[in-house]
N, C-alpha and C positions, 0 to 999 in steps of 0.2 A: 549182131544182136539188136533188136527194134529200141528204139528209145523208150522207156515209161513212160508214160503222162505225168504231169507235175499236178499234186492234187494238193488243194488248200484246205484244209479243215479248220472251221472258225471257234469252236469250241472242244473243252475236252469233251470223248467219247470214252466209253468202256475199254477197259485196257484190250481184251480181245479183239476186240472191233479196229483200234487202233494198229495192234501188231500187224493184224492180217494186211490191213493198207499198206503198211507200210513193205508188206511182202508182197505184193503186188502192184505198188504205183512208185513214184517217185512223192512220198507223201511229207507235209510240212504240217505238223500237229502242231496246235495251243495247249501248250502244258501248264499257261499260270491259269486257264480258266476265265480270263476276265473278255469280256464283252470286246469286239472287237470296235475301233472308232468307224465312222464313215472313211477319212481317211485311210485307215487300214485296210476297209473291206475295197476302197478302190483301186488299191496297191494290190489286192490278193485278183481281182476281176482283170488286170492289167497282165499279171505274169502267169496266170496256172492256167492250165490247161479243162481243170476242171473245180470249179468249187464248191464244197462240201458245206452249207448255211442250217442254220436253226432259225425255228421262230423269231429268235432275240435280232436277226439280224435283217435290217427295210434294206432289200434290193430292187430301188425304185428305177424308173427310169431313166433321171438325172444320174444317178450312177452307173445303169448301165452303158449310156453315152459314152464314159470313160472306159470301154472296156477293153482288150487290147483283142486283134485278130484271132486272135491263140484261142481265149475261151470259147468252150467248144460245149460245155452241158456246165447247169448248177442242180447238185442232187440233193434235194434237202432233207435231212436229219428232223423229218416232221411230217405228218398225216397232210395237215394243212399247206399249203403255200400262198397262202393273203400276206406273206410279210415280203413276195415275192412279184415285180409286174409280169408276170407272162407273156402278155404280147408286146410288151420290149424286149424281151430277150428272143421271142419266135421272131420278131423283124429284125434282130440282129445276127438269126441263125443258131441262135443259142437255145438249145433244150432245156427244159424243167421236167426234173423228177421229182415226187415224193415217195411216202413210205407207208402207204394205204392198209389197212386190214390189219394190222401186226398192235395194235393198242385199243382194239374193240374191247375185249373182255377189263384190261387193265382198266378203262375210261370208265364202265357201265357199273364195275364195280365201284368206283369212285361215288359215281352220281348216284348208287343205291346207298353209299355209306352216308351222303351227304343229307339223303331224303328222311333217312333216320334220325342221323346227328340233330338237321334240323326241329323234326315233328316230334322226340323225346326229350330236348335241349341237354343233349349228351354233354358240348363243352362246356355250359353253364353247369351243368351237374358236376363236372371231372375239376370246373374251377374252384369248386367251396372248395375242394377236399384238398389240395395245394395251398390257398390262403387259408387255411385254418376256420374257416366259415360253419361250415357243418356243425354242428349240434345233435345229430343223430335223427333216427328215423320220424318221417312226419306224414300222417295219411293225409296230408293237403298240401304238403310242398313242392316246390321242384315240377307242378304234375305239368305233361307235354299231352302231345295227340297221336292217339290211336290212329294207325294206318292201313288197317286192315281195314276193305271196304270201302277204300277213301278212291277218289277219282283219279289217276295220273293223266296229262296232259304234256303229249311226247313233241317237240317243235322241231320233227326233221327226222322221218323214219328210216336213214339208212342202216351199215352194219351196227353201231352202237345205239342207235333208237334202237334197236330191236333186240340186241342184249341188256338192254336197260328193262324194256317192254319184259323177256324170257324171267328176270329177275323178279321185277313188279307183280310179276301174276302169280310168283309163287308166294310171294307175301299178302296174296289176298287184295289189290290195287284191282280195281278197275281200269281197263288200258283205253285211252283214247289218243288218238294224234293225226296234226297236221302234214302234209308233208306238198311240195311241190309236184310230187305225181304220186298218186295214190300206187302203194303196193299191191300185188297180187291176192289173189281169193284167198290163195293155200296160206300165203301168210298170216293174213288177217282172222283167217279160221282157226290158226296155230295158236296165235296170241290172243282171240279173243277181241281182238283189237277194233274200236269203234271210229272209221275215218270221220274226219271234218273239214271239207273244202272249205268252210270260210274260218279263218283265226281266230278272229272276233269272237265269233260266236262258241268256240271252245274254251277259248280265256277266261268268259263269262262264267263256264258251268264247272270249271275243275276248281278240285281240293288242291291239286299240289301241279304248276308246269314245271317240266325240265327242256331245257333249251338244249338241242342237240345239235343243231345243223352248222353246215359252214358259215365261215367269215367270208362273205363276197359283196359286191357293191349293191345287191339286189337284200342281203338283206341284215345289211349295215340298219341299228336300231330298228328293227324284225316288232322286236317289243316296243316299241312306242310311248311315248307320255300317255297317249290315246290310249293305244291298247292297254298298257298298264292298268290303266282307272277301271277298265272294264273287268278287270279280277274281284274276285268278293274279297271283303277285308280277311278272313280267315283260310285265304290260301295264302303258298306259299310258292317262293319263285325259286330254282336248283339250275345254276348253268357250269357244266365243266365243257362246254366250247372255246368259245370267243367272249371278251368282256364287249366288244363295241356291235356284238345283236342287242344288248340292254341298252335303254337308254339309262344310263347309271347314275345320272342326278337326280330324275324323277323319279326313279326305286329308292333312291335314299330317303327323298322328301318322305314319298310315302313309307315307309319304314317308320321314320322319325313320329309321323304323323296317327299311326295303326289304322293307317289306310290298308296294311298288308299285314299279319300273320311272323314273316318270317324268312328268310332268303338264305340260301348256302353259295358261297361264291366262291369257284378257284380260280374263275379268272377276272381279268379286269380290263375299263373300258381304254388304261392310259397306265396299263402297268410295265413296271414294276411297281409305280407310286399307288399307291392306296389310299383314299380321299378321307384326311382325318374325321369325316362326318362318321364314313364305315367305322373306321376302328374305333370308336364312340359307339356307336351301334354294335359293336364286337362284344366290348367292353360290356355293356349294359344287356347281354344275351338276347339280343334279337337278331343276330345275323350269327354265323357260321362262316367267318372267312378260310379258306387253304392258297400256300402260291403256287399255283397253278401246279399241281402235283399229280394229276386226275390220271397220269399215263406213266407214274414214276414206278414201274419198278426194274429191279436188274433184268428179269427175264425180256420186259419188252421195251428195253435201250438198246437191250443187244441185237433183239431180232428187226428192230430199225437200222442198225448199225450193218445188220448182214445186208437187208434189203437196198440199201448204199451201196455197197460194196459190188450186188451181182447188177446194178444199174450203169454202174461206172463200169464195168468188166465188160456186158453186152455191149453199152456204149463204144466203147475203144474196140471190141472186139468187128465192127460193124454192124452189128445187129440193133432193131428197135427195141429199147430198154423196156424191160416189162410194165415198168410205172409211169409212164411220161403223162406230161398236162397237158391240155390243151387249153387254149380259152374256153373252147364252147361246152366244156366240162365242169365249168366253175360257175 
């Protein structure tokens, strides 16, 4: 009988997700849940054969150095891999997988709730009524902005720009976006959708941007101090990507300042921590913080969890994994 592979998994996964592994690999779950340390994760790149990372976990290249012969793929339990070097682990022979397509709808729906939450101030509205605030109805209180007709300004039109885009346009948004390579005719004619080769000059003219694209070195703070300023003060900025495309100091500043409107944030530039300015700016409803939730639900944990699973199965089976990275993909 062939040996299993010894597969690391650094977080809990969905019980499903988890059984199946373990009927198929020689698999070592985290059942307390808690973040793994560097140490830890160098101890798990050392013995398995194959391992199983989340966002939460920097597999840099100073770790991957320590890595032992044996690892052979890390499949990660995420759309992204920026928390991941790539081409340390392709020079060390070691494959990267992610978990592409399976949290488009979950993500778009996120970033429509958030476009909302923000431009009605739904949790400043939902906060009177827990602290006992509310007084009853007021035709001048609480009032937010009307969205219908308002601009969206999309930064990265792949699968979930575009389910954001399908969303947006049934609420009445005007659809504009950025993207590194402009989409096809049939697309753009689907959605409506008005391209913009230069950023700038899109950041200028929208109602509301939502940051959609990856976390890569190219476009690490994408929004800029610079760019920032070039937003008019009554937009508003929506990122359920990556927190470090924002420059997140200079959005606070201006927040603090009503340089901006308004901001829905699930992710951040140095999270888990959350920069006591935001949560002040939480507090006093001009931001809309979430932790990073934008892709949480059962159905698309689990269909990440499978997509692991039949990456690791090709893998060891010798076949190329359906999801592999490349650098020049990033």
């Amino acid at each position: 009988m062939r040996k299993k592979p010894l597969v690391i998994v650094t977080r809990k996964l969905p019980d499903v997700v988890e059984t199946r592994m373990c009927e198929l690999f020689d698999t070592r779950l985290n059942v307390t849940d808690q973040p793994m340390s560097q140490q830890e994760l160098a101890d798990a790149l050392r013995t398995a054969d194959v391992v199983v990372p989340t966002v939460t976990d920097r597999i840099d290249a100073a770790l991957l150095a320590q890595a032992g012969d044996q690892l052979r793929l890390i499949a990660n339990f995420g759309n992204g891999v920026d928390n991941i070097d790539v081409s340390a682990a392709l020079a060390r022979g070691v494959t990267v997988t992610n978990t592409p397509g399976v949290l488009t709808d979950d993500t778009a729906d996120m970033t429509m709730a958030l476009i909302l939450a923000v431009a009605r101030r739904l949790v400043a509205g939902a906060n009177t009524i827990t602290s006992g605030e509310w007084a009853g109805w007021s035709p001048t209180w609480m009032l937010g902005s009307r969205i219908t007709g308002k601009r969206l300004g999309i930064v990265g039109m792949g699968r979930i720009g575009q389910a954001l885009a399908r969303r947006a346009k049934a609420f009445g948004l005007s659809i504009h976006y950025h993207n590194r390579r402009r989409v096809s005719g049939a697309v753009e004619d689907q959605l409506e959708a008005t391209y913009w080769e230069s950023l700038d000059q899109m950041l200028a003219r929208m109602d509301i941007v939502s940051v959609n694209c990856p976390h890569t070195p190219a476009t690490y703070h994408l929004l800029s101090a610079r760019r920032l300023k070039l937003m008019r003060p009554d937009a508003i900025v929506i990122n359920t990507a990556r927190g470090e495309i924002i420059d997140e100091n200079t959005l606070t500043r201006m927040l603090e300042a009503g340089e901006i409107a308004g901001a829905g944030l699930d992710v951040f530039e140095h999270e888990p921590a959350v920069s006591n300015k935001l949560l002040r700016l939480a507090k006093a409803g001009k931001v809309t913080l979430l932790p990073h939730m934008g892709s949480a639900t059962r159905e698309g944990r689990i269909d990440m969890g499978e997509k692991v699973i039949v990456n690791v199965k090709a893998f060891m089976d010798g076949h190329r994994p359906p999801d592999r990275v490349l650098p020049n993909m990033l």
